[in-house]
N, C-alpha and C positions, 0 to 999 in steps of 0.2 A: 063527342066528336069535335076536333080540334079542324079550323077555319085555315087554310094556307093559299099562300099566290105563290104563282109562277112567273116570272120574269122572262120571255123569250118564246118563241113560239115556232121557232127554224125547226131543223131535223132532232137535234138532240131535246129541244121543247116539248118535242109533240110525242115522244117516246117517255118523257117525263109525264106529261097531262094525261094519258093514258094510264099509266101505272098508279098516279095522284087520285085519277077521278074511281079507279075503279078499287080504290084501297079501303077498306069498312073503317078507318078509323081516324080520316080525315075527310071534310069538303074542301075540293078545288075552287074556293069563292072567287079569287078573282085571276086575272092575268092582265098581265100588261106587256105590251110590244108597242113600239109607233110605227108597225108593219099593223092598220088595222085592218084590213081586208083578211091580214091573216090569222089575228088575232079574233077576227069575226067566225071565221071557220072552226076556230079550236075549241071556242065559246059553244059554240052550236051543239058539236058532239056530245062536250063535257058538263055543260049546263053553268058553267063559269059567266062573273060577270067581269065587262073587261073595262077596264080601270087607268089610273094614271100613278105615278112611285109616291107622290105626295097624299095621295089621298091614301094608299096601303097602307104606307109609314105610321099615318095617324088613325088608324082605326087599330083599336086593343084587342080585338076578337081576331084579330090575325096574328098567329101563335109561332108559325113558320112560314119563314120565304124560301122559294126553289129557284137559284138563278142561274139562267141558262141561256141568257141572253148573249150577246157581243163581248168578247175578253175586256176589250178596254173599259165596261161599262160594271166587272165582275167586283173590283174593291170599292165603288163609290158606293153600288147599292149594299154590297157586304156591310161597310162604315153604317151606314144610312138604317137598315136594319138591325146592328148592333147596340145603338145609341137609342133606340124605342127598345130593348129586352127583346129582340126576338129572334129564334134559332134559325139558322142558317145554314143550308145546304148548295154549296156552289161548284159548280161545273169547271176544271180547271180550262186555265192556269189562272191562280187569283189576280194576277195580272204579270205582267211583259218587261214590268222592271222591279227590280228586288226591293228598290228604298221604297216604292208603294204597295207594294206586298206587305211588307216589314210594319208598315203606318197601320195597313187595315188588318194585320196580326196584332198589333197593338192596341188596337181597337176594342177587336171581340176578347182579350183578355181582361181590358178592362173594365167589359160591360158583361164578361162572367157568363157569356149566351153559348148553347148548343154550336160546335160550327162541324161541318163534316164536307171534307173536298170529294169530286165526283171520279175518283180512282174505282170506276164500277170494275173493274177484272179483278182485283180480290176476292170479291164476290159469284166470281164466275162458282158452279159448282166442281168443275174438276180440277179447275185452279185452286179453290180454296181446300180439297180433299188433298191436292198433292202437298202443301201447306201443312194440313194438319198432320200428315202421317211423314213428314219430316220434322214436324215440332216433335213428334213422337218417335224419335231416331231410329224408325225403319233404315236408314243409310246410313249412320253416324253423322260422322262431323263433314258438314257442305263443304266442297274442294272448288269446283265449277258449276256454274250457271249460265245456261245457253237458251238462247229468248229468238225466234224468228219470230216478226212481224209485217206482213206484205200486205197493203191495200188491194185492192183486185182493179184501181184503178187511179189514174192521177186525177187530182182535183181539175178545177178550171182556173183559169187567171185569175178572175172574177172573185172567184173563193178564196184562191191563195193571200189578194191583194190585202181582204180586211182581217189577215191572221197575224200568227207570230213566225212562221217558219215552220217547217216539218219537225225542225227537234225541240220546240216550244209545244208543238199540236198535236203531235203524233208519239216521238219519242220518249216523251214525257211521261206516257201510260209503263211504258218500259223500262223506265228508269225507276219508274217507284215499284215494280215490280223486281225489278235486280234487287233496291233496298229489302222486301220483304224477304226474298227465298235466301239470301247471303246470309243474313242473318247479324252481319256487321254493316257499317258506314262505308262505302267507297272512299279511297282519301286521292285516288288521283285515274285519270280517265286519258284512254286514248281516244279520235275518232277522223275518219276519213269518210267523206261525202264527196258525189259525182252526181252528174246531171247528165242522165243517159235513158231515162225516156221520153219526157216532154220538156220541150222549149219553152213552155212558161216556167218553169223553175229557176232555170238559166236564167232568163231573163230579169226575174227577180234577185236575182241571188243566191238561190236556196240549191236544195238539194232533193232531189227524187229516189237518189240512190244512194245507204250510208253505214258501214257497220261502225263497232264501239267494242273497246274493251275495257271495261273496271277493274279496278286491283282496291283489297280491304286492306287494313293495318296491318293482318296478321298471313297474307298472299292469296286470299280467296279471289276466284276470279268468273267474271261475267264476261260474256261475249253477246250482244247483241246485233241484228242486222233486219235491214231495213227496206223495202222498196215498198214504193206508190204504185207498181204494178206488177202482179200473179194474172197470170193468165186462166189459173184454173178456178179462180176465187180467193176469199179474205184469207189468208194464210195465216193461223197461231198458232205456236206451240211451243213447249217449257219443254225444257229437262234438267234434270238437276242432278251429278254426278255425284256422289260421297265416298267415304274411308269403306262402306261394307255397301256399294251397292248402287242404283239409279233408279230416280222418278221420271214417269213421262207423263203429261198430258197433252193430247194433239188436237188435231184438228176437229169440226162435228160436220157431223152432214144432216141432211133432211133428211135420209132413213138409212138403217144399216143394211139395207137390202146387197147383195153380192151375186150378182151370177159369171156362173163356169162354164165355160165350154170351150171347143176345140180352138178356137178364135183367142180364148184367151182367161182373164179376169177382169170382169170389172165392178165398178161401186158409185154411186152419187158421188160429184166435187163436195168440196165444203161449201157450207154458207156463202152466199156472194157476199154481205156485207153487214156490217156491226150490228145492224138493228135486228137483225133474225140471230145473228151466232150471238149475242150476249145478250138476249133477250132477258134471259131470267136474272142475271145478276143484276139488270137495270133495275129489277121489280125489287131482289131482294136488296140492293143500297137503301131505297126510297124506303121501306121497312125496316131497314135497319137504324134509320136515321128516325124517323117515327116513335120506333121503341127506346131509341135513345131519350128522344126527347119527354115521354110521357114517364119514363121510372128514374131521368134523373142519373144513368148512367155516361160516358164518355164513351164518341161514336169509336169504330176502330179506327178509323182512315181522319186523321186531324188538319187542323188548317198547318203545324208545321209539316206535316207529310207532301203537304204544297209546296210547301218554301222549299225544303229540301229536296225533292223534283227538279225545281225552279235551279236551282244552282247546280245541279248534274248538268240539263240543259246549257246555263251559261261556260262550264267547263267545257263542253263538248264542244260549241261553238268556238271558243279561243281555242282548242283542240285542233279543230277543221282547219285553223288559219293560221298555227303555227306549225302543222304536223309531226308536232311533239305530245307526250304526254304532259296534262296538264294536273295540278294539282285543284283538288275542289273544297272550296273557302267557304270556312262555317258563316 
């Protein structure tokens, strides 16, 4: 049983600590946050002991780090980690500008360690089925890709303040999700953002409200779209048109339960929010990064599937401000 910390202890920490501590083939020994009040709570449940980055670093019996802490804080400790040999599982975005991206990719290549970015919807189950049974050319050759993504609700100021922006935080999941189902590279992006629910976005800068369209080498094409708020809940779902055919996979609810009557139809909303609708792909990343690590193979989802994220991202933003298509630079 292999020794691992966690870094961070906010919402996506603790949906990590869960999954860590209840996993047969790791101990969650330590964590660290300098939130320790909360860091005292996650401690309690998981039987973790909670710690500082310099004391992790140098302890050898810690085989893996989970970091899931504050973006800005995701390449220091990535570097930090790589430089003692130890694999490395990080929460995107490895960070908020490319040339320190690029430094702490530079990094874990040459210190040869596990690294795996936190793109948990790969892993989704019906995400990954619709995946496999178009690697297996149930459709032929992919033409279009169409991706809705709605929060059920907009952030706070508060939240917004210590991020990157909605299409760093958010769209970001969607964009490495265009990369997997296309099956090519996007080489140029359009995208148009509004601030048409809440006033803290505005006032930042950002956007609450945004769609995007991709184009590959060869004309394959993604359509993506965006809002920070559904009214009925977390809104997901794919589709993927091709030459012989179409994949879907939608939304999940808490039961499939349906009733009929003269009134009407009806059924459960979806999930209200990430940590119950991708519950299981949160469990099966952290296991799959695990197995990685103990036979020696290469995770699927890598620290360049970050970077390349990362620069969809930056085209979509000069996108938004030139309202041209933009080209996206390796």
């Amino acid at each position: 049983m292999m020794d691992v910390c966690l870094f961070g202890v906010g919402l996506i920490g603790r949906v990590h600590a869960g999954n860590l501590a209840r996993h047969p083939r790791v101990r969650l020994r330590y964590i660290v946050d300098p939130n320790r009040e909360a860091a005292a709570k996650v401690a309690a449940v998981t039987g973790a002991e909670i710690a500082d980055t310099e004391a992790v670093m140098n302890d050898p019996s810690v085989k893996m780090v989970f970091i899931a802490s504050a973006t800005r804080t995701h390449a220091e400790l990535a570097m930090a980690a790589a430089a003692k040999g130890k694999a490395i599982f990080c929460e995107k975005p490895i960070d908020l500008d490319l040339k320190r991206t690029d430094e702490c990719l530079a990094a874990v290549e040459k210190a040869g360690v596990p690294f795996q970015i936190g793109f948990n919807r790969r892993f989704d189950p019906s995400f990954r089925a619709l995946k496999e049974r178009l690697a297996g050319g149930e459709i032929g050759a992919v033409e279009q890709v169409i991706i809705t993504s709605r929060d059920p609700e907009p952030e706070t100021e508060e939240a917004l303040a210590g991020g990157g922006g909605v299409f760093r935080e958010m769209t970001i999941h969607d964009f490495d999700m265009a990369r997997n189902l296309l099956g090519e590279e996007p080489v140029e992006l359009f995208a148009t953002g509004s601030s048409l629910v809440a006033p803290q976005y505005r006032k930042l800068g950002d956007y609450d409200t945004a769609m995007f369209i991709l184009r590959t080498a060869s004309g394959r094409q993604c359509h993506i779209n965006n809002s920070v708020r559904a009214a009925y809940g977390y809104d997901q779902r794919i589709e993927v048109h091709g030459a012989d055919g179409m994949l879907q996979a939608g939304n999940r609810m808490p039961t499939s339960v349906e009733m009929y009557s003269d009134r009407g139809i009806s059924r459960d909303k979806p999930f209200y929010f990430f940590v119950e609708r991708y519950a299981e792909s949160y469990a099966s990343e952290i296991d799959h990064f695990i197995t990685c690590v103990e036979t020696g193979s290469k995770p699927a989802v890598t620290a360049s599937d970050g970077r390349k994220a990362m620069i969809l991202c930056e085209a979509a933003l000069a996108s938004a401000r030139s309202g041209r298509f933009e080209p996206v630079k390796p």
